[in-house]
C-alpha positions in Angstrom: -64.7 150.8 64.7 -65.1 148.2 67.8 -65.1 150.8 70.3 -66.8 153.9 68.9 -70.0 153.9 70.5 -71.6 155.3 67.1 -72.6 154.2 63.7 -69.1 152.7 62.3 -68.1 150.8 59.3 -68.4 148.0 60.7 -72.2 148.5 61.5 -72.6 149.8 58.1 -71.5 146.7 56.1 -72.8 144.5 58.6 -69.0 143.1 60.0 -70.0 143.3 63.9 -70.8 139.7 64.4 -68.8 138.0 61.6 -65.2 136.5 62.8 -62.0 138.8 63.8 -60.4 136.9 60.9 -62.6 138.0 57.9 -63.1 141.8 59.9 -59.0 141.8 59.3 -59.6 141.0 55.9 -62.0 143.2 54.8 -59.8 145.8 56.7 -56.4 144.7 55.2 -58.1 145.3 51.6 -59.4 149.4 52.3 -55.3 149.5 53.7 -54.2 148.2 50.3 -56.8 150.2 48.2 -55.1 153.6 49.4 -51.6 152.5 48.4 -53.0 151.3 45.1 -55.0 152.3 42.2 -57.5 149.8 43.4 -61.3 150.1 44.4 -63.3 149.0 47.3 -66.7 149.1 48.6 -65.9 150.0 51.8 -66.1 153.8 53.0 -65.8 155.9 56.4 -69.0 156.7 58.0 -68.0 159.4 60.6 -65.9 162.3 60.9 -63.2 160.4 62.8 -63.0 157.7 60.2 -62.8 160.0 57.5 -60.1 161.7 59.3 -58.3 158.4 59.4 -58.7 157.6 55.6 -57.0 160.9 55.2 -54.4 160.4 56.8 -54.2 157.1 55.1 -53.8 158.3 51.4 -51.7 161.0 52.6 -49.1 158.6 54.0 -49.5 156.2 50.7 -49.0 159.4 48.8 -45.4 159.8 50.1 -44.8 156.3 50.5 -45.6 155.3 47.1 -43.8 158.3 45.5 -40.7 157.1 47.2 -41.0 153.8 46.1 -41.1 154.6 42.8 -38.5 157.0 42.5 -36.5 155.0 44.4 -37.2 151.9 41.3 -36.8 154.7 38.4 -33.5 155.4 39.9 -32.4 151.9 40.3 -33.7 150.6 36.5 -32.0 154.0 35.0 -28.6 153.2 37.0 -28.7 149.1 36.2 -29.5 150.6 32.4 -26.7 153.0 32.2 -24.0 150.2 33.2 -25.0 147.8 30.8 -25.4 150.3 28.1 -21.2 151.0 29.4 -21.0 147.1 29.1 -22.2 146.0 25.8 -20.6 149.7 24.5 -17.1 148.2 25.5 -17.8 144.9 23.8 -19.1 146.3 20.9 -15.4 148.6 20.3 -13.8 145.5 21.2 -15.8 143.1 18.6 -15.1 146.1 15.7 -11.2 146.1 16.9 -11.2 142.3 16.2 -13.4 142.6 13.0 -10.9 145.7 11.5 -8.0 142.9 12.5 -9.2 140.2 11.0 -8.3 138.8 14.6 -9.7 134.9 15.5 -12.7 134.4 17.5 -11.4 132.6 19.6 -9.3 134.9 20.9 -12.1 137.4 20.7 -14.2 135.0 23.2 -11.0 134.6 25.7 -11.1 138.5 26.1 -14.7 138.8 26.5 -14.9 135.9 28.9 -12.4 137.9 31.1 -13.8 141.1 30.7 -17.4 139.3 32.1 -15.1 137.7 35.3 -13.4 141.2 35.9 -16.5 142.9 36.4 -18.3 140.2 38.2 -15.0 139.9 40.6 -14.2 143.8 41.1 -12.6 144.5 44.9 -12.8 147.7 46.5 -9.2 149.5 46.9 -8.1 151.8 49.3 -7.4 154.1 45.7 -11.3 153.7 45.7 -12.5 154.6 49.2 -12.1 158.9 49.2 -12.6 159.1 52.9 -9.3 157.4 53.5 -7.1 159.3 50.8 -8.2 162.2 52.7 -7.4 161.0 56.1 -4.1 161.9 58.4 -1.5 159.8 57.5 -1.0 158.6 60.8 -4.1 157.0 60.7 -3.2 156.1 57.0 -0.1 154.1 58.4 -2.4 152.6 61.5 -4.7 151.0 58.6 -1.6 150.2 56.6 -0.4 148.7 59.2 -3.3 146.5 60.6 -3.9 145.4 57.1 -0.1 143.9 56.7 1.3 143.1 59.8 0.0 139.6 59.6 1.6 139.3 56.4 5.2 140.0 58.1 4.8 138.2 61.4 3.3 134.9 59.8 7.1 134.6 57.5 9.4 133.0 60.1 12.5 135.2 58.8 10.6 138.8 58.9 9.1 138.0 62.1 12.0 137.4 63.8 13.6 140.3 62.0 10.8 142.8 63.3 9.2 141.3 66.7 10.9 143.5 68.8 11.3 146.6 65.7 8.0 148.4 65.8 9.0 151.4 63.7 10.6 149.5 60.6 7.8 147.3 60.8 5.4 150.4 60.5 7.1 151.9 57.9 7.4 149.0 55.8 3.6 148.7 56.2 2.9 151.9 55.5 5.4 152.8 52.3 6.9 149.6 51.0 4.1 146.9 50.6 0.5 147.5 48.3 -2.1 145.7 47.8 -2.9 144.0 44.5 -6.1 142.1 42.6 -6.0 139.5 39.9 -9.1 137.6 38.6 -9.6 134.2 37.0 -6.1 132.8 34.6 -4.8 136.5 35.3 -0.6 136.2 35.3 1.2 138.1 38.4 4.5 137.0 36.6 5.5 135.1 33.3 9.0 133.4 33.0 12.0 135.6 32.6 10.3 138.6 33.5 12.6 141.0 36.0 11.1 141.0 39.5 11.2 143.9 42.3 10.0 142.6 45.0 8.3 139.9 46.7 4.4 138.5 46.2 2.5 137.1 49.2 -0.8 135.8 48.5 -2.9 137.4 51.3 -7.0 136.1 49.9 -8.1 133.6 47.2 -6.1 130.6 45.4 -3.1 130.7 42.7 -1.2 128.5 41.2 3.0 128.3 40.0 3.7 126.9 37.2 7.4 125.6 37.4 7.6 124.8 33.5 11.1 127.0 32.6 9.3 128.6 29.9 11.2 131.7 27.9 9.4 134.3 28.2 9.5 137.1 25.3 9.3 139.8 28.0 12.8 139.3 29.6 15.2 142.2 29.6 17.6 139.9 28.7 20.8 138.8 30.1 23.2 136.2 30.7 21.9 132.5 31.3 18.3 133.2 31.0 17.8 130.8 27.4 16.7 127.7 28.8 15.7 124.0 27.9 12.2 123.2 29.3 12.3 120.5 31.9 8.7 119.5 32.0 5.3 121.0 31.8 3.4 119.4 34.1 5.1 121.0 37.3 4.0 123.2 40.0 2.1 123.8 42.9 -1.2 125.5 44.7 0.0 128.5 46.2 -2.0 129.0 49.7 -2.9 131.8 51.8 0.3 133.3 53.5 2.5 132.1 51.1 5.8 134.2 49.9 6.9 134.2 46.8 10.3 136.0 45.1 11.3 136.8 48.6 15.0 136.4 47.1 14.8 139.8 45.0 14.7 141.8 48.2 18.3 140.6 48.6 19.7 140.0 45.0 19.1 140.7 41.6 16.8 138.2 40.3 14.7 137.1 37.6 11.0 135.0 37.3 11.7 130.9 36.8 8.3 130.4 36.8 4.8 131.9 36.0 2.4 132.7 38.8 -1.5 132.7 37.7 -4.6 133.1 40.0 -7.2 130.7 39.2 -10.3 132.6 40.8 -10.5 136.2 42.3 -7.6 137.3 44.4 -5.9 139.5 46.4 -2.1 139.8 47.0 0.8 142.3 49.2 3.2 143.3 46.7 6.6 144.2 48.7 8.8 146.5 46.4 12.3 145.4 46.8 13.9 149.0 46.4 11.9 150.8 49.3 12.6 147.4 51.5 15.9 148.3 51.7 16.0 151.5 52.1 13.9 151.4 54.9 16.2 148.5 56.4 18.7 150.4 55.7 18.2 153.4 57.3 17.0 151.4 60.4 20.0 149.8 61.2 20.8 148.3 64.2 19.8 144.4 64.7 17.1 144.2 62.3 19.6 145.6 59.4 22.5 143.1 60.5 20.2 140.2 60.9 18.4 140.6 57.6 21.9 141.5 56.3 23.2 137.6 57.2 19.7 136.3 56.3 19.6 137.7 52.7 23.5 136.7 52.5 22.9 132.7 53.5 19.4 132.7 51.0 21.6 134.4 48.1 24.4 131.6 48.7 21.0 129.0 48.6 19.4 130.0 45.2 22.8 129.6 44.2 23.4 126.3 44.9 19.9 125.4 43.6 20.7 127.2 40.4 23.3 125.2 40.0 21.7 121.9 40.1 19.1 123.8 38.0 16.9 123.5 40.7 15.8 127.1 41.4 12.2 128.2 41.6 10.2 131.4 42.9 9.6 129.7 46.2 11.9 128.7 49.0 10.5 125.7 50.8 9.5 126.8 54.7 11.8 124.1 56.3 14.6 125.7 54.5 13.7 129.1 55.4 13.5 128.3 59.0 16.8 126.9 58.9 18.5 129.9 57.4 16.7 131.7 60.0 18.1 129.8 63.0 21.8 129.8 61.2 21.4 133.9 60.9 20.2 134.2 64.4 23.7 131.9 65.6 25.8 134.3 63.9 24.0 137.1 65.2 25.1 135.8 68.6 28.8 134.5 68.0 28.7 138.4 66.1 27.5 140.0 69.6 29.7 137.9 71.9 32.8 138.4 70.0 31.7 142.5 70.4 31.3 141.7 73.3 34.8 140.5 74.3 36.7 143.1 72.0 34.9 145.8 74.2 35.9 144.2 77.3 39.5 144.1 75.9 39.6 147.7 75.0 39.7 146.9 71.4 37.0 149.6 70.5 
């Protein structure tokens, strides 16, 4: 309306010589008034303003149509999963009620049913585009997501540093990935274990308390007197656990429990070696004397009643180095029957 050389709005409602500030004004309020069912005294005088004003309410037609479908949709969506929500709690206060369970137990369930939802991770199981992917590119995610886990453990690392393919596989078909939320138990006491846990995002703690757990399978040896119930330890980021049941048979001494939302790799023992296994060559005889020297370790710890889900680092490393010497006194030795014709 500054520049047409006509009659404008401005002219009309007498705007020419008050200040840019208040023209803005009084030109931001007819710009709100077509996006909303609001009024204003202020109209277009000529055809090119009345052009303008029609494109105006045409655009706030659209745009406000948008907006509100897009807020329907969103209320109606927020609705529908806390209808779900108080419909679970509801079955779950009448199967406490028909019971005649305690409350208190009623409030322990709700209060992690409330952490589960507010804590829920995203699994590959959950993501379609990648269950429908190549598996080659299926095992490159697999393995970008645990390699780490493997090259971090001193033992595995030195095991698989110069083995691409077992390490691929075992990314790819013996390790998962696992969630627990708050006070959730990986393992109880006496429970059987298959493979090895390594804590890969959040904080959990092991409870070293010898506690008989009702869910054993049994066997001898496994009836225990407590020691104390004040032991354990903060598990950290990285950390191995179990790592024994890939090379012996082997039952929880402890109970593992997260103590906020986390994530763990969960390495089956069975498909470990098989893979290893069918390998062969230097990984399969090194992890071969490796598992041999930890085995004849937990043993000795067991029989100072000593043992425990965790092997200390400093005695991991150790093994390591003492499976890496025999590994080469085992290839000189080959070495020399060769050279003597023995083979």
């Amino acid at each position: 309306g500054v520049y047409y050389p006509g009659r404008t709005w401005l002219s009309d409602f007498q705007l020419q010589e008050v200040d840019f500030s208040e023209q803005y004004v009084y030109a931001f309020h007819w710009a709100i008034a077509q996006f909303l069912p609001s009024t204003t005294n202020i109209s277009p005088v000529h055809g090119l303003e009345r052009l303008y004003a029609v494109l105006a309410v045409l655009l706030s037609f659209g745009v406000l149509s948008s907006f509100i479908t897009g807020v329907t949709n969103t209320v109606n969506a927020l609705r529908a999963v806390r209808v779900s929500s108080l419909t679970q709690e509801a079955k779950l206060r009448q199967f406490f009620v028909e019971r005649k369970l305690p409350a208190r137990l009623l409030k322990l369930c709700l209060n992690a049913y409330h952490e589960k939802a507010e804590s829920a991770s995203i699994f590959e199981q959950d993501v379609a585009i990648l269950q429908t992917s190549p598996e080659r590119l299926r095992a490159k995610v697999h393995e970008e997501m645990f390699k780490p886990v493997f090259m971090r453990q001193c033992w595995t690392s030195s095991a698989m540093k110069e083995n691409s393919w077992l390490l691929i596989n075992l990314c790819h078909l013996a390790i998962t990935e696992q969630a627990t939320e708050k006070s959730q138990d990986v393992f109880l006491t006496g429970t059987d274990c298959h493979g090895a846990v390594i804590l890969t995002h959040g904080l959990m703690f092991y409870s070293d308390d010898y506690q008989m757990s009702s869910l054993s399978t049994g066997g001898p040896g496994r009836r225990r007197q407590n020691r104390s119930t004040d032991l354990g330890q903060q598990i950290q980021e990285g950390q191995w656990l179990c790592e024994i049941s890939l090379f012996s048979q082997w039952w929880h001494r402890g109970q593992l429990s997260a103590q906020g939302a986390a994530l763990y790799a969960f390495l089956d023992a069975t498909k470990f070696v098989h893979l290893v296994a069918e390998n062969g060559g230097f990984a399969y005889m090194f992890l071969r004397t490796f598992g041999i020297l930890l085995t004849a370790y937990v043993e000795d710890l067991m029989s100072t009643e000593m043992e425990s889900d965790i092997v200390e680092q400093e005695s991991l490393r150790q093994l390591r180095d003492r499976a890496q010497h025999f590994m080469q006194i085992s290839k000189v030795v080959t070495g020399e029957l060769k050279r003597n014709g023995s083979f």
